[in-house]
C-alpha angles and dihedrals in degrees: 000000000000140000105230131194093222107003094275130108108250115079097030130138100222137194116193113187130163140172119242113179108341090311116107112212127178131187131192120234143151137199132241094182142001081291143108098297114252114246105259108234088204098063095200100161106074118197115238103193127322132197136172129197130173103294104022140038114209127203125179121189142133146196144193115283084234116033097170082223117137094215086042118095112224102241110222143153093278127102117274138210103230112192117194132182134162142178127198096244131078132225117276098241132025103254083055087218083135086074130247117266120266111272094221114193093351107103143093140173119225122190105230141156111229099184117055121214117230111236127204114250110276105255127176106284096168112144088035112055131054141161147254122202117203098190115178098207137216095346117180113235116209128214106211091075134066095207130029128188108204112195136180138146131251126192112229117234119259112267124207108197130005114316130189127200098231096170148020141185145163128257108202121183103249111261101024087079087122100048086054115088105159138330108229107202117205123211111205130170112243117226103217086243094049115118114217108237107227097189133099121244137184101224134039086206082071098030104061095049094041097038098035102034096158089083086247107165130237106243110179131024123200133190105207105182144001119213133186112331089235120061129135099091115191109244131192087223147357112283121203106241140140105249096169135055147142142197122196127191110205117193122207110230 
């Protein structure tokens, strides 16, 4: 298992652990290319117990959120890329320095979030919250492509006093559910001449010089919601649907 800065190999912080004969062992480890991981010299994610029976192997270990280690990934809030991969045989010998064999086909991402915030109770805010929709409306999906990025920008409303976003959540035309894996907002500081661009557009590589062609610099990412893990279904022709859409609660303070 590894903690990835964009769901690949290279760059990921990796912990590779197995059970031989009765015995569980785990090893650090991280990975500079789409190669065998290097063995990590600051061992910094400790094994807990370990047991396999005939179906299931079962590691459990932990590590500090911050390491301070430079092969280490700083584990947040945020959401987080996790890589696996496995392979029915063990390493050779038990320091597993021989290496362990290649998994083959027998790996996957998933987009997750491993720490929880703790929210407030929900108490009555009417009169001081209120929301703001960003609908992408009526996209063409094409189905030449397994994945597709729809991008457009939305001016935020004026805002008089301090405001904070306290919620979001998805709005998903019914019935498109499966076609839906994640909304990625942007925050981006507006210059007082810029033109906001209204128009969709399939790549944010195209979108941020076309629509924000003052140079004005992204400053947050969020990831605002994970859907099914498989999405991407195979379709006989484009369908007219809407793929991508946010809701944000915004509180008066």
């Amino acid at each position: 298992m590894g903690l990835s800065p964009n769901g690949g190999m290279p760059g990921s912080d990796i912990v590779i652990g197995w059970v031989k004969d009765g015995t569980a062992y785990l090893t650090d480890r991280y990975a500079d290319a789409k190669a065998e991981p290097s063995v990590d010299e600051s061992q910094d994610w400790e094994l807990v117990s370990g047991y396999e029976n005939g179906t299931h192997t079962v590691l459990r270990f932990n590590r500090k959120l911050t390491t301070c280690d430079e092969n280490d990934r700083v584990i947040t809030e945020d959401t987080l890329r996790v890589i696996w991969a496995w392979h029915d045989q063990d390493p050779e010998d038990e320091s597993g320095v021989s290496g362990p064999s290649y998994h083959g086909s027998n790996r996957g991402a998933r987009a997750t979030r491993l720490l929880s915030r703790k929210y407030p109770d929900q108490t009555n805010s009417a009169g001081t919250t209120y929301t703001v929709d960003f609908i992408m409306n009526k996209v063409n999906v094409p189905d030449y492509q397994d994945t597709t990025y729809w991008c457009q920008v939305f001016e935020m409303p004026k805002l008089v006093g301090k405001h904070h976003v306290i919620k979001a959540e998805p709005i998903i035309q019914p019935g498109n559910e499966g076609m839906v894996h994640h909304f990625l907002v942007y925050n981006c500081k507006k210059n007082p001449n810029m033109t906001i661009c209204q128009r969709n557009i399939r790549d944010m590589s195209v979108l941020l010089p076309t629509c924000l062609a003052t140079g004005e610099n992204v400053i947050r990412e969020a990831s605002l919601w994970h859907g099914p893990s498989v999405v991407g279904v195979s379709f006989t022709q484009s369908r007219l649907v809407t793929p991508s859409v946010a809701r944000t609660t915004v509180a008066l303070c």
